[in-house]
PAZAPA-4460 file (N, C-alpha, C; in steps of 0.05 Angstrom, whole numbers, plus 32768, in hexadecimal, padded with zeros to 4 digits):
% residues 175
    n_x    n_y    n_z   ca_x   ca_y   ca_z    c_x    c_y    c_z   seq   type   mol
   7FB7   7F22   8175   7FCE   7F32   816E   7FE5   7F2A   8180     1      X     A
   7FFD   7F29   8178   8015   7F20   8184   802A   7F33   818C     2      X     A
   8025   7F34   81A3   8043   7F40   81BC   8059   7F42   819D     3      X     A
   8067   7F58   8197   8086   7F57   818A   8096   7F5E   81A2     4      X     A
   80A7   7F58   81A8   80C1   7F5E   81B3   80CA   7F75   81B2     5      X     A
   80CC   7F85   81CA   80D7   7FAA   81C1   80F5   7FA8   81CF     6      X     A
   80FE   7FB7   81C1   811A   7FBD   81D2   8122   7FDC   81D6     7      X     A
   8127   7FE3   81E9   8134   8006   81ED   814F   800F   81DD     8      X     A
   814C   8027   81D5   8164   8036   81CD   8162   804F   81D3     9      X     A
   817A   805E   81D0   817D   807A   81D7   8190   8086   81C5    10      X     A
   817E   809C   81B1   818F   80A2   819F   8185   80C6   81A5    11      X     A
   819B   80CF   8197   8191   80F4   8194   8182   80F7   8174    12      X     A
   8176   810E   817D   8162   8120   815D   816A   8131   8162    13      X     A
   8161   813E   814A   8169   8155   8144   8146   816B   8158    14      X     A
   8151   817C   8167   813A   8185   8170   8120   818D   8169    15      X     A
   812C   8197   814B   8114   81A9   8140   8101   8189   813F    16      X     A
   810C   8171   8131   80F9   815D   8130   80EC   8156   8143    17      X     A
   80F9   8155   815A   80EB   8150   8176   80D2   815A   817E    18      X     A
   80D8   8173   8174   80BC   8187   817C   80A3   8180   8167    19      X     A
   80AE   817C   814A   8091   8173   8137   808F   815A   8145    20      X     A
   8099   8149   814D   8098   8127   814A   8087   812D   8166    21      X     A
   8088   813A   8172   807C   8134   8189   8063   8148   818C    22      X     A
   8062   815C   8178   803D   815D   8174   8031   8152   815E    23      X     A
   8042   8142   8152   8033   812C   813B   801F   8119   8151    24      X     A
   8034   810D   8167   802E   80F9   8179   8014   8105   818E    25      X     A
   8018   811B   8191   8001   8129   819B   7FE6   812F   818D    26      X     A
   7FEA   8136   817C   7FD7   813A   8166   7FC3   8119   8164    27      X     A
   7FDA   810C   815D   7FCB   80F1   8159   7FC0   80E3   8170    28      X     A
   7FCA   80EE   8191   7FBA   80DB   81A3   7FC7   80C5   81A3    29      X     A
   7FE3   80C7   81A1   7FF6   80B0   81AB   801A   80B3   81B5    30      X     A
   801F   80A3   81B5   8036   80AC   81C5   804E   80B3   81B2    31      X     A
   8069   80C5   81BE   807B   80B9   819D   8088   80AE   81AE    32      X     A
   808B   8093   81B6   809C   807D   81B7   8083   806F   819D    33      X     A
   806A   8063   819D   8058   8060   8183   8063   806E   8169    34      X     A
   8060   808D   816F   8065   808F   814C   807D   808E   8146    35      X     A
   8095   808B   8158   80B2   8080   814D   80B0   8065   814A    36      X     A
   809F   805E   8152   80A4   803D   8148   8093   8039   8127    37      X     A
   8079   8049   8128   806C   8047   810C   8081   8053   80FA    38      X     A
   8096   806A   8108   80A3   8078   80EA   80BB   8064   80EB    39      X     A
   80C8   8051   8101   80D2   803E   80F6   80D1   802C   80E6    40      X     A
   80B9   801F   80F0   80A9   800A   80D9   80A4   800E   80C5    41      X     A
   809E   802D   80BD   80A0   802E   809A   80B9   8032   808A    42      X     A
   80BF   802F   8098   80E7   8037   8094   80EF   8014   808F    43      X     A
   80E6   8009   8099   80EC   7FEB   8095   80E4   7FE2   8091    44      X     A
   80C4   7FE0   808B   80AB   7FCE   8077   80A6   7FD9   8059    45      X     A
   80AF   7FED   8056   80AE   7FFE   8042   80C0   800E   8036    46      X     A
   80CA   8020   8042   80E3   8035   8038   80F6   802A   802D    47      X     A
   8101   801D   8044   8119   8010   803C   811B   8003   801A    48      X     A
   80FF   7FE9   8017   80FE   7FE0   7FFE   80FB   7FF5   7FE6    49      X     A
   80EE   8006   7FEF   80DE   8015   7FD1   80F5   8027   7FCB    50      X     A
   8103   8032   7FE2   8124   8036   7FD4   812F   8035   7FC4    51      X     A
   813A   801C   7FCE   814F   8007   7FBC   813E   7FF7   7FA3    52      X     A
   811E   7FF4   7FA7   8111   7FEC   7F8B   810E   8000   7F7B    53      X     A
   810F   801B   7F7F   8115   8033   7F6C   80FB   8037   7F70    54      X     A
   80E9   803D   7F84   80C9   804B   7F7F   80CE   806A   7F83    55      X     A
   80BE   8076   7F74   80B7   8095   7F6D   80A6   809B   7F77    56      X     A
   80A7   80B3   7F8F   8090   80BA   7F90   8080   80D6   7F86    57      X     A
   8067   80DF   7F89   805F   80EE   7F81   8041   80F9   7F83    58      X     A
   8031   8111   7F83   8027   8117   7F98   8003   810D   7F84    59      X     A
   7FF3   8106   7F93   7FD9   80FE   7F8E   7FD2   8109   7F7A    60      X     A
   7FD2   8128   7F71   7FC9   8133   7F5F   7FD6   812D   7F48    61      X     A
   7FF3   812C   7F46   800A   8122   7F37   7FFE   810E   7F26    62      X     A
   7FF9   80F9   7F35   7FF2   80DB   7F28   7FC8   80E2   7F1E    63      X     A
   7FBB   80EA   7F2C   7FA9   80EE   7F1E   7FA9   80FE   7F02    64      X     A
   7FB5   8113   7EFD   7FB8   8120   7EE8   7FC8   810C   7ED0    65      X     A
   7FDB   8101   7ED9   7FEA   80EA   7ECA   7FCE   80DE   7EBC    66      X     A
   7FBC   80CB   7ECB   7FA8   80BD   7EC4   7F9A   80CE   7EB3    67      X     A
   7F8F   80E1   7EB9   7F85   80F7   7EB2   7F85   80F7   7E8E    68      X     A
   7FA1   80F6   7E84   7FA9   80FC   7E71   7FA5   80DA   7E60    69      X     A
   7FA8   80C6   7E6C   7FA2   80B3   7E5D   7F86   80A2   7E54    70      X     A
   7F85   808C   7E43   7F6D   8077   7E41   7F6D   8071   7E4D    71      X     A
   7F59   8067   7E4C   7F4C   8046   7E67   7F63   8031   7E5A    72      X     A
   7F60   802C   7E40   7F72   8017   7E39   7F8F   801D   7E43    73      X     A
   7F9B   8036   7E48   7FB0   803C   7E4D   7FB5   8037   7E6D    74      X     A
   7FA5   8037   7E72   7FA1   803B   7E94   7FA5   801C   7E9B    75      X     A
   7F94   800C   7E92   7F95   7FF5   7E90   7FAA   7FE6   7E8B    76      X     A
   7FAE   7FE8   7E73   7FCB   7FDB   7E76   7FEA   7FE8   7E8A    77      X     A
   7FE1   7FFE   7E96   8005   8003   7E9E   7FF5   7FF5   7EBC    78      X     A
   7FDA   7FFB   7ECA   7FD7   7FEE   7EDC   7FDF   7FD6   7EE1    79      X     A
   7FCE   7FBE   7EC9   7FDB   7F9F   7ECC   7FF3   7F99   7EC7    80      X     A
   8001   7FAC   7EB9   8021   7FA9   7EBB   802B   7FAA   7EDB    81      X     A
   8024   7FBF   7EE2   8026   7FBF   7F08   8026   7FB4   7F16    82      X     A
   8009   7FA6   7F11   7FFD   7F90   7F20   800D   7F79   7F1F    83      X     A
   8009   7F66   7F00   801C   7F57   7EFB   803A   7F4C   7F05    84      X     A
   8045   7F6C   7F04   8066   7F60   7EFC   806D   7F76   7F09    85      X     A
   8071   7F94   7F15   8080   7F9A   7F25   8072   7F99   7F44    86      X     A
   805F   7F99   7F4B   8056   7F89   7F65   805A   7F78   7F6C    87      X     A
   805C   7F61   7F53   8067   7F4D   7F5B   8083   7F48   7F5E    88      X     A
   8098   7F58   7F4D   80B5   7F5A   7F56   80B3   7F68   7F71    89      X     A
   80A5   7F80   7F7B   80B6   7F82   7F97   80A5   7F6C   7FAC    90      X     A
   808D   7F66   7FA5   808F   7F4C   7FC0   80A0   7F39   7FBD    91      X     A
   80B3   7F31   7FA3   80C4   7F20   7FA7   80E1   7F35   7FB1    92      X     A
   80E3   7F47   7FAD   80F9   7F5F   7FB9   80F5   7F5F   7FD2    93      X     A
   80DD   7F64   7FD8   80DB   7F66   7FFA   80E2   7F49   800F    94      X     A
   80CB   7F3A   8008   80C7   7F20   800C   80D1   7F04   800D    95      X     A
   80D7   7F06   7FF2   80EA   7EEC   7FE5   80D5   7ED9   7FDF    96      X     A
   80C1   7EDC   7FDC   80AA   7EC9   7FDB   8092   7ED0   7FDC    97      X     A
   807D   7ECD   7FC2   8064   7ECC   7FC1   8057   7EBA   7FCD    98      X     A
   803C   7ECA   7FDD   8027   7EB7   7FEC   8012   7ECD   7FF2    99      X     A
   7FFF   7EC0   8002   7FDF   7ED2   8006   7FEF   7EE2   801C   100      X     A
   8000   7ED9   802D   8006   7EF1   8044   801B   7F03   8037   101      X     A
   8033   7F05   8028   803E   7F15   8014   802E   7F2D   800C   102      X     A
   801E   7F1D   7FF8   800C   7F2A   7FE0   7FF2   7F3D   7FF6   103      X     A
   7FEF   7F33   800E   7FD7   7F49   8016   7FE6   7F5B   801E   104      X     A
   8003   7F53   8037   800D   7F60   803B   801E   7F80   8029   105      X     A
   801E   7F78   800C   8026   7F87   7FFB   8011   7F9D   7FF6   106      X     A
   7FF7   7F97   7FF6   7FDD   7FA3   7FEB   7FD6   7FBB   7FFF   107      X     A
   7FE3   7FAC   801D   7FD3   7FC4   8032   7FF4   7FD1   802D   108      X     A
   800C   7FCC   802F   801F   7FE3   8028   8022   7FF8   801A   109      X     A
   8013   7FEC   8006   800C   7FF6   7FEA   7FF3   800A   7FF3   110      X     A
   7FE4   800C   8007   7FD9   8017   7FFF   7FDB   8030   801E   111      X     A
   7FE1   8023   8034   7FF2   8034   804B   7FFC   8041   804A   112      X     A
   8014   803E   803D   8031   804C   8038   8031   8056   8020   113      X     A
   8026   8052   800C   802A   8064   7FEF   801E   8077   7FE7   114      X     A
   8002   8079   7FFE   7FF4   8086   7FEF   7FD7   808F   7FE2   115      X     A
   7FD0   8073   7FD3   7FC3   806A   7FBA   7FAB   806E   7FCA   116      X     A
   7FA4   806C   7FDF   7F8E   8071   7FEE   7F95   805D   8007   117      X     A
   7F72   805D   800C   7F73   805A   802D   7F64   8035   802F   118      X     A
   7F6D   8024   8044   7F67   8009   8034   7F5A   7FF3   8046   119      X     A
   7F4A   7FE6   804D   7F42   7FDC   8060   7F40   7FC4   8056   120      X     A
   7F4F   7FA2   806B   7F55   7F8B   8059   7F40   7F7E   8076   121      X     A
   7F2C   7F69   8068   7F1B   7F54   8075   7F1F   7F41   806F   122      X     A
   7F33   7F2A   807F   7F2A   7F11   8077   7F1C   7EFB   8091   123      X     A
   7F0C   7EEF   8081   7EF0   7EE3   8090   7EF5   7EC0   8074   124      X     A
   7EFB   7EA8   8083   7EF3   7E94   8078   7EFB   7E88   8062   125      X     A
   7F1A   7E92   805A   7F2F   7E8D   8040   7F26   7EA7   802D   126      X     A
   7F0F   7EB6   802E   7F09   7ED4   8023   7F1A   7EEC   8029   127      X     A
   7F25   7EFA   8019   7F36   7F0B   8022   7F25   7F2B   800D   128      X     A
   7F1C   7F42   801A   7F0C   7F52   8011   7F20   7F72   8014   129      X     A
   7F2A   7F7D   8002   7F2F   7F93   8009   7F22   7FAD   7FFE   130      X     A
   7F20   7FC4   8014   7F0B   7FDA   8003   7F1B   7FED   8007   131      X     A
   7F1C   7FFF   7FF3   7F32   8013   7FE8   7F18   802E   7FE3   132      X     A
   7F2A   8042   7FF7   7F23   805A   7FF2   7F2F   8071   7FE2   133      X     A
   7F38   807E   7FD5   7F47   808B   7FC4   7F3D   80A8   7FBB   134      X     A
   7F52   80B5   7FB2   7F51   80D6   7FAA   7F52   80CF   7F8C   135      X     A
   7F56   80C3   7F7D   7F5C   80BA   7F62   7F4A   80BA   7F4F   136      X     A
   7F34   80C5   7F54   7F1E   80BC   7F43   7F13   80B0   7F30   137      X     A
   7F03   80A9   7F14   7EFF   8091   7F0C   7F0D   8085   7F02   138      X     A
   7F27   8092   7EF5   7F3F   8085   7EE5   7F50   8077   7EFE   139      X     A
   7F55   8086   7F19   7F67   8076   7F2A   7F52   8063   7F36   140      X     A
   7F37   8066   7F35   7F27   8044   7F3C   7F2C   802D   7F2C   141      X     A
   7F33   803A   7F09   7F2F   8027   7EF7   7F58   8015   7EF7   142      X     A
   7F68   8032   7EFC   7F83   8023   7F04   7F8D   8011   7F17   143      X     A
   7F79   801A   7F33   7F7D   800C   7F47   7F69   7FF1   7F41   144      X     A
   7F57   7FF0   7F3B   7F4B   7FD2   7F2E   7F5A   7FC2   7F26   145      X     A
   7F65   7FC7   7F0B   7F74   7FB4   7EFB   7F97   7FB1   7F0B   146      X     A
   7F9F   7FC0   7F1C   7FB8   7FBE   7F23   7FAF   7FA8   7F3D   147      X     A
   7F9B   7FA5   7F4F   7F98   7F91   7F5C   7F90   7F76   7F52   148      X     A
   7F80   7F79   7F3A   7F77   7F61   7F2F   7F92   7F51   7F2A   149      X     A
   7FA4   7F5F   7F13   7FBB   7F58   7F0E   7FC7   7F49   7F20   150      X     A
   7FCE   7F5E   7F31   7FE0   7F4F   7F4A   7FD3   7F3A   7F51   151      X     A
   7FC2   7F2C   7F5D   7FAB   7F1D   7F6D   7FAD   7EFF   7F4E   152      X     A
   7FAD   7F0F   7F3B   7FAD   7EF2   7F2E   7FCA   7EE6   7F1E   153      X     A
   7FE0   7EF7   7F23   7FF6   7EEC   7F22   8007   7EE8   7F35   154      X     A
   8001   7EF2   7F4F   8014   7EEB   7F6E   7FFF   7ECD   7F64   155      X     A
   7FE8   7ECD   7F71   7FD6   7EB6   7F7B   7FC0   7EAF   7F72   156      X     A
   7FBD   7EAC   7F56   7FB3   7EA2   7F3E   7F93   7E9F   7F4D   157      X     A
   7F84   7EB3   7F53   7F71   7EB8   7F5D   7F5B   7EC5   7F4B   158      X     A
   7F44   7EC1   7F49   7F33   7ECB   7F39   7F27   7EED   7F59   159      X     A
   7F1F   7F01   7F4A   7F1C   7F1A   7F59   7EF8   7F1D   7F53   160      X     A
   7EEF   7F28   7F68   7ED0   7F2E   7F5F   7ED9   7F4C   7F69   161      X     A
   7EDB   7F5F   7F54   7EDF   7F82   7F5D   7EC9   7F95   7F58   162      X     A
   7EC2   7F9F   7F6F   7EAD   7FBF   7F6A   7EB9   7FD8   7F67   163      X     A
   7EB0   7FE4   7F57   7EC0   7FFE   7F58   7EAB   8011   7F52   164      X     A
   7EB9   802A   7F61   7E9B   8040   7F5D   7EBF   805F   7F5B   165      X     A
   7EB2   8071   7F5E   7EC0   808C   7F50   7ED6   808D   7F68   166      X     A
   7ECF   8083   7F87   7EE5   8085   7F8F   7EEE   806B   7FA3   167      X     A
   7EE4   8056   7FA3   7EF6   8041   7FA9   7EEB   8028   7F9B   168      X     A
   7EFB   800E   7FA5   7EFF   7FF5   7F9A   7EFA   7FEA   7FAB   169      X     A
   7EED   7FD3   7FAF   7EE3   7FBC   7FB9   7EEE   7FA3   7FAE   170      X     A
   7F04   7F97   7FB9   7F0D   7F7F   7FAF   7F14   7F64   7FB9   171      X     A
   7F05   7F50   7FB9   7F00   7F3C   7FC4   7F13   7F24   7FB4   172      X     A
   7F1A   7F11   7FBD   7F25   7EF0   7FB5   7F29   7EDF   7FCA   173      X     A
   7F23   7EC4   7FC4   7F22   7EAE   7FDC   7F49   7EAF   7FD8   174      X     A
   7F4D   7EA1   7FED   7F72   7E9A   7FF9   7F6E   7E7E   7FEF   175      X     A
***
């Protein structure tokens, strides 16, 4: 892991934030000079883009009930539309360029910062393995399937070996 470069500033808050921000930081067993830097970093690995790319958000139950109401075939296709072609516009929005560090890096944002669940990435030997935990149940296993496959074989024209059970995904491809 690599030393980044820190630099000091001194700015004012508003108090009342001071006081949550600083038993968030307690709570979690870290410092807030840490969680001002994590709530910076999503402000600038994330926020910033999903902004200006027009992302919606909306609350777990929200999007399960959505699913809820549709097919598998339906599910399926707005997923690989996802996967496909607007995942792949904001890694080129964010990025400016598709590649395996882009495209993973998109997958754990995607799954950090939005939401969609909880995401753990292994790579071991040009194998890249991610396992996805989720509130979404079998329709958001079967969305989140096809929206990674998608992605994975039009960023980097990769064949996917995927497990899926009622609440996560297992998804593997060589780099």
């Amino acid at each position: 892991m690599s030393s980044k470069k820190t630099s000091s500033i001194s700015f004012r808050i508003n108090e009342e934030y001071e006081k949550v921000l600083r038993k968030i930081a307690e709570e979690n067993k870290t410092s807030l000079n840490t969680l001002a830097n994590q709530i910076f970093g999503n402000y600038v690995e994330f926020e910033l883009y999903a902004k200006k790319f027009g992302t919606l958000r909306m609350s777990t139950d929200t999007f399960r009930r959505m699913l809820d109401v549709l097919d598998e075939k339906s599910i399926m296709g707005i997923a690989t539309r996802c996967g496909s072609q607007e995942a792949k516009e904001f890694i080129l929005f964010k990025w400016k360029k598709i590649n395996s560090k882009t495209v993973t890096d998109f997958i754990k944002i995607y799954f950090d910062l939005c939401g969609y669940g909880r995401c753990n990435m292994d790579m071991a030997e040009g194998d890249v393995t991610f396992s996805v935990h989720h509130d979404l149940q079998e329709k958001g296993s079967l969305f989140l399937k096809h929206l990674l496959e998608s992605l994975i074989r039009a960023t980097l024209n990769k064949d996917c070996v995927t497990t899926v059970t009622k609440d996560t995904i297992t998804i593997s491809f060589q780099l």
